[in-house]
N, C-alpha and C positions, 0 to 999 in steps of 0.2 A: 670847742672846748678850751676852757681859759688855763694856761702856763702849771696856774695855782692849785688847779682841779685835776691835771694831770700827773703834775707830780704827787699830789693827795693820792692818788690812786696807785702810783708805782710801789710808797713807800706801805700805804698801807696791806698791798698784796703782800711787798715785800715780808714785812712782820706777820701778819697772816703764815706766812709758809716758814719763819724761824719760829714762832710761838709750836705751832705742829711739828715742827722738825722734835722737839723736847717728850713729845707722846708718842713717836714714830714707834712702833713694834715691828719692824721689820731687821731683817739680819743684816747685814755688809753684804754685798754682792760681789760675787767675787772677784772682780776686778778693786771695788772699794776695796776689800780684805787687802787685795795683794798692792795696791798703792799703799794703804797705810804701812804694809811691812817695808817697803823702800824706804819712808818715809824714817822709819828707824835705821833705814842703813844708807845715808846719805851719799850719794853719788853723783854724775853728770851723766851718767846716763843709765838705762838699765833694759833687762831685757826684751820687752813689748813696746815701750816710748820713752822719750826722751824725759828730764828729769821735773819740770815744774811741778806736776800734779802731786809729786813725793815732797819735794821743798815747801809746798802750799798746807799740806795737810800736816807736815812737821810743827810749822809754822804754829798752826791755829792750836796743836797739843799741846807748844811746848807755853805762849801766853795762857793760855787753861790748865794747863798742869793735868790734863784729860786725855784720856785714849776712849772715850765714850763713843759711840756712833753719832751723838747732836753734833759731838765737836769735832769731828771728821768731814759731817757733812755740810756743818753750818756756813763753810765758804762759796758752797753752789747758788743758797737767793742771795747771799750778799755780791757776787762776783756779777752776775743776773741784773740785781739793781742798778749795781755800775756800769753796766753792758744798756742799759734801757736810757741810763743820765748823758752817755757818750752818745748815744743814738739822735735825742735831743739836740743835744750840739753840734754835731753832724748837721744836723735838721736846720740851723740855724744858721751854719757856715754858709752850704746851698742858698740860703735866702729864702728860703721858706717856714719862715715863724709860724704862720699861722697853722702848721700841720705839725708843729713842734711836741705838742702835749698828746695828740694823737702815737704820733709814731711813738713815745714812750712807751704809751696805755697799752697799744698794738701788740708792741715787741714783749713784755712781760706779763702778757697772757696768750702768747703761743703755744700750741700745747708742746713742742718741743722743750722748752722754756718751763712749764710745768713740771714737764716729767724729770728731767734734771737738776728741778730747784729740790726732788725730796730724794736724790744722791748724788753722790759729786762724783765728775766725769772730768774727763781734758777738756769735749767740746766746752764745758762752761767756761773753764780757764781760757781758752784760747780763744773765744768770739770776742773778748772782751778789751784783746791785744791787736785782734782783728782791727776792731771799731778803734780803735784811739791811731791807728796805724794811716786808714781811711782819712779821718778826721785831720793827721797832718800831711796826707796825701793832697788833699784839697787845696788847702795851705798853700801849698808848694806849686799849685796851680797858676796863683794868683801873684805871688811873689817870692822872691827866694830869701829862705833862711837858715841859716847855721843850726839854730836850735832845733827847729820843724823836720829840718832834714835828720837830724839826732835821733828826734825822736820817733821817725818815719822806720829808721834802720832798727832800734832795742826792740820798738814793737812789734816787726816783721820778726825780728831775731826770737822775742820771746815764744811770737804763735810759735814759729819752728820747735823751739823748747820744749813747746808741747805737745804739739801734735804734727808730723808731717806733713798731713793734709791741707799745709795752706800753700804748698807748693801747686795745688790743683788752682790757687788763686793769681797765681805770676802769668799765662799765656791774658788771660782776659784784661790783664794792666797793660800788659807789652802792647798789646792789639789798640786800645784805648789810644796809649802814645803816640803810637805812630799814626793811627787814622784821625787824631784828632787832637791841632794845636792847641787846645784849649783845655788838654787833659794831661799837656806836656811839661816837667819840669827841667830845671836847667841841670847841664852835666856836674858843673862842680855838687850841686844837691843831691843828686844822684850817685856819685860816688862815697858823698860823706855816708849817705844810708847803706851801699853795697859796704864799704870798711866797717862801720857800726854794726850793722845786721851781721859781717863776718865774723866781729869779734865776741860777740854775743854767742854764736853757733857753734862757735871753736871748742870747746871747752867738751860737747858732745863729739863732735867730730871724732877730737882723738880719743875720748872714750871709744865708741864704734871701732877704731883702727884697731886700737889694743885689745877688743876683745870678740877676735872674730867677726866686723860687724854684724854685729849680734840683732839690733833692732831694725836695721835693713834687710838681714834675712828673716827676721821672724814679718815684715810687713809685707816680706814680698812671696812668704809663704800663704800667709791667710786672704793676701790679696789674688791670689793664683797666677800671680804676671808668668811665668815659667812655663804651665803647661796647661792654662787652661782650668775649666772647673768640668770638662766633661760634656757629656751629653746630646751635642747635636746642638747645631745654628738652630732649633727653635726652642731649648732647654736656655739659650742663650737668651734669644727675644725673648722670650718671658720674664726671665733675671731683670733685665735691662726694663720692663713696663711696667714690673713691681714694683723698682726701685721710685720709676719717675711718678707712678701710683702712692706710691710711698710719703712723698713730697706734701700732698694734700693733705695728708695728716704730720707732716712737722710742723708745718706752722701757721695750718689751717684751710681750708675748701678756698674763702674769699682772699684770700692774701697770695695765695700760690697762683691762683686764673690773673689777680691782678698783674702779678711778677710778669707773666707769660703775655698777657696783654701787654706789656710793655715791650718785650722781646718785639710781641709782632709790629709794636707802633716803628720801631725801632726800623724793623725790614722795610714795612713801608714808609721811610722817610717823613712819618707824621712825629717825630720824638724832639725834645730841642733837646740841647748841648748838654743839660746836666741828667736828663733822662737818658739820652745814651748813655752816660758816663757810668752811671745805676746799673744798667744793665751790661757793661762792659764786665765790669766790678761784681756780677753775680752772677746772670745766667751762664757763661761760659763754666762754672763749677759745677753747676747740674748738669749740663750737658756733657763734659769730661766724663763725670762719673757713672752717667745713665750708659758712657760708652765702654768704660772698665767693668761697669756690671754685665753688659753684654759680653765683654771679651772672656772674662773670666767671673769676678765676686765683689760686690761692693752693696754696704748695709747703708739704711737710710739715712742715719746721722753722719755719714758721712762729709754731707753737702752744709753743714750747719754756716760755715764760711759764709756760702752765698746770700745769707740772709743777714746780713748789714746793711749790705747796699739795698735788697732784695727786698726788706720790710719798709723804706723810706718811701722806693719806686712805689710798692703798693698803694700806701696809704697818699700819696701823691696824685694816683692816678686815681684811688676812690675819694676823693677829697670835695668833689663836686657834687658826690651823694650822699648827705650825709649818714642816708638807711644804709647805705653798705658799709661803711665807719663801725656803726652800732651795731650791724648786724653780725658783721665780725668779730666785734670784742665780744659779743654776747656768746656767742658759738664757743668762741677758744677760752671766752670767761667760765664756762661752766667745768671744763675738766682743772682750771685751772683752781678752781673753788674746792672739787669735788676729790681727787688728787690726794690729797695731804690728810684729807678724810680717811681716806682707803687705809692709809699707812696705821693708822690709829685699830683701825677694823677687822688688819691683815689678819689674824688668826681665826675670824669668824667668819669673814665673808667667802661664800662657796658658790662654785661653778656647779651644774647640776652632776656631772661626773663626780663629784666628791668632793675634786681638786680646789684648794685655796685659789681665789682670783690674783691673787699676788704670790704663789705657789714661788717664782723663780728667787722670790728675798727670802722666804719663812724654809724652817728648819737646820739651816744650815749648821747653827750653832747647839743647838739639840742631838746634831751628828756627831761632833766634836763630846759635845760631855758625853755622850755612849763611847763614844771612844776611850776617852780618859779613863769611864768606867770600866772597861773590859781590859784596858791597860794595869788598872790598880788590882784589879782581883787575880788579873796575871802574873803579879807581882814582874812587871816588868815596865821599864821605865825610858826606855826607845822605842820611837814611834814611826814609823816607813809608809809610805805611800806614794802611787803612781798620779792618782786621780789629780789634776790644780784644783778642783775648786775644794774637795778636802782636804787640801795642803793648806790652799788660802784660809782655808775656815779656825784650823785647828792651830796655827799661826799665831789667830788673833785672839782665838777665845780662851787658850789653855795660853797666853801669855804670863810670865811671872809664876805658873807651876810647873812641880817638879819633874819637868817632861821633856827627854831631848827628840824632838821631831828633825827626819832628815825625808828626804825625798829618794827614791830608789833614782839607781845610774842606767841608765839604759845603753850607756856609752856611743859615742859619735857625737854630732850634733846635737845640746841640750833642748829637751821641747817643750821646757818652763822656766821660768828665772827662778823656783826652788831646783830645779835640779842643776843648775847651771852654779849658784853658789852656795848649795844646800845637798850636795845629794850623802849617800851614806859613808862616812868613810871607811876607807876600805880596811884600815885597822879596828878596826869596831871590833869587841868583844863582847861576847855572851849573847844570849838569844834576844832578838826584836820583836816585837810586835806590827804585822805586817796587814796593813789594812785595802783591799783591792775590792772594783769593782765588779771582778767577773773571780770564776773559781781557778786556784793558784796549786802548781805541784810543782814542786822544787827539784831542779836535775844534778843539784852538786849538793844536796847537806842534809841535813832534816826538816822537817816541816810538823804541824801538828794544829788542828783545825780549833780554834777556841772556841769561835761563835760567827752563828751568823744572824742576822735581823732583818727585817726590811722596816722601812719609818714608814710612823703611823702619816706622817703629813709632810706639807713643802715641796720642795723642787725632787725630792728621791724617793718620794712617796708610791711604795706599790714595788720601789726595785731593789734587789738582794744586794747586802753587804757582806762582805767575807772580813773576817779578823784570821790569824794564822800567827803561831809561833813560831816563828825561822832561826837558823843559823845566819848569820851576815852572809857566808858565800854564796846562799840562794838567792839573793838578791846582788849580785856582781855581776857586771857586764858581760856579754857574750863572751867577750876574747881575755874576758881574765879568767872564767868559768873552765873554756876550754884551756889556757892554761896550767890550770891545777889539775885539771883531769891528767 
């Protein structure tokens, strides 16, 4: 495949999946939702990750003067693009041109790659600080420099920014160095990137210190490092073969056996100097995490890291056939085509249960205007809720009307970033409107049942909502409840 053909085909995927991003009919997901709400309250850090993906999506609103969902999401193919142009380059540093416009084509139509270009996530943000990090890793291989080393440290610094997950990528570079002079740089290089990478990360640091490290426990909650996820050592083994199960559809059937044939060329000493280096640089992040999913909990995307190095190794090692090249892009080209389509269809297209095939994006904001609605007729104008993803929803969709949404206090440790710096205040006067998932009796005030529904469609389709009219003190923490008693 010629340079020219390849990048034809990056950019025209690319625009393919911004032109669809424009007809999307799906809602903010709730994590979308609750980045863009960061994104209006700019910080260094906040309480699930650290801050780029809130700085990224500011960014793109405040150039569009937009809070639209295209223009929240339109950083994910473009961020993608330049993740697949880096890749390239990567491609070329190696000395392997000729598989240059492949790995391109490769990398942006994975289907991992697809499903992310139609919402914006960290991993998009972050594989992209990844690859340019890599790319003067290489660099620094070969010879030392001031600037490469700079730049080696901001773009370790920024992944971190984003996602802590690339910490899973530091054992398999240490390992790399040390087993092999050829993947080693010099200390002065090394230092300038540990001080740049430090100074870069600072910033969240002290965010975390001052405020309870907040996104080190929330990660180290959903990760289960503490106690485990339960179950029994074969509740575990299965966690852990799902996960690595999992793999062959991140980035594809033929790309993940090829990763793995590299691993083993590697074991057997058939691999040369920059094939190991590939595989130093990637599989070690699947394996980490295939062993965090055993210990405790770890989701598929989490290894997204590994496939920098991971999609070059591939296409390197299929490079000799050229059916399994094409056979490849044709596989991960079809979701990749097919994808952006769904999003346009999401209100129609149905599972034989009933359920929309995209059920977890649709309705969300459909929840929120019933809400508003049962708020207006209540004539009441504070809005409370336990649920995130009805906080995230109602957040974003009842923004700029006359609505003060707070989040209820459960007191102790926050177990949202709306309760954390949103919850109710305790001076609150006059009655709320109290929106919960499950049925609600209040032990210190009054209470008074508005309405309940269940939606007709989406992610809640089929399960009861409660609305209720409160006093503030039924929604007060334990120990201020008991208090006033």
């Amino acid at each position: 495949m010629s340079l020219r053909f390849g990048l034809a085909i990056v950019f025209s995927v690319t625009l393919w999946r911004v032109v669809m991003l424009h007809f999307n009919r799906t809602d903010l997901f709730l994590d979308e939702a609750q980045y863009w709400f960061w994104g209006q309250n700019l910080d260094f850090g906040y309480y699930s990750k650290p801050p780029i993906i809130a700085w990224v999506i500011r960014f793109f609103n405040a150039i569009s003067g937009s809070d639209s969902t295209f223009w929240i999401r339109l950083s994910a193919p473009l961020f993608h693009m330049a993740t697949a142009l880096m890749l390239m380059r990567i491609t070329r540093r190696l000395g392997w041109e000729e598989i240059e416009a492949w790995v391109g084509v490769t990398f942006i139509t994975l289907p991992a790659v697809s499903l992310s270009s139609t919402l914006v996530s960290t991993d998009t943000i972050q594989i992209l600080f990844v690859a340019i990090a890599i790319w003067a890793f290489l660099g620094l291989n070969k010879r030392a420099s001031v600037i490469e080393a700079l730049l080696l440290g901001v773009s370790l610094g920024l992944a971190f920014m984003t996602k802590y997950s690339i910490l899973f990528m530091l054992p398999g570079v240490a390992v790399a160095m040390i087993l092999m002079p050829s993947a080693r740089i010099s200390w002065r290089d090394c230092l300038i990137a540990a001080v740049a990478g430090a100074i870069v990360v600072s910033p969240n640091l002290w965010w975390n210190l001052t405020h309870d490290i907040a996104t080190v426990r929330h990660t180290e909650s959903i990760a289960h490092w503490s106690g485990g996820k339960g179950g029994g050592s074969t509740l575990h083994l299965v966690g852990a073969i799902e996960f690595f199960l999992a793999q062959f559809g991140v980035v594809g059937p033929i790309v993940f056996f090829a990763t793995l044939w590299g691993a083993w060329r590697m074991i057997r000493g058939e691999a040369n100097d920059r094939e190991t280096l590939l595989v130093w640089l990637s599989m070690p992040v699947v394996v980490l995490i295939t062993l965090q999913a055993f210990f405790a909990k770890a989701y598929a995307n989490w290894a997204v890291t590994a496939y920098v190095a991971g999609t070059i190794l591939a296409v390197w090692l299929l490079r000799a056939t050229k059916r399994g090249l094409v056979t490849s892009v044709i596989i991960n080209g079809i979701p990749a085509v097919l994808l952006p389509i769904l999003t346009i269809f999401a209100a129609d297209l149905k599972l034989p249960n009933g359920d929309l095939v995209m059920k977890r994006y649709m309705g969300r904001s459909a929840i929120s205007l019933d809400i508003a609605g049962i708020a207006n007729d209540a004539h009441l104008d504070t809005i409370v809720a336990q649920d995130r993803d009805i906080l995230a929803d109602l957040f974003y969709t009842l923004k700029g009307k006359p609505y003060h949404i707070y989040a209820r206090n459960l007191g102790g440790f926050p177990s949202s970033y709306y309760e954390q710096n949103f919850p109710l205040p305790a001076n609150t006067g006059g009655n709320v409107l109290y929106v919960s998932t499950s049925p609600f009796e209040c032990s210190a005030g009054a209470d008074e049942m508005v309405k309940t529904w269940k939606p007709e469609f989406g992610y809640m389709r089929g399960k009861t909502l409660y609305a209720y009219r409160v006093t503030p003190t039924c929604l007060a923490p334990p120990s201020e409840t008991a208090s006033a008693e």
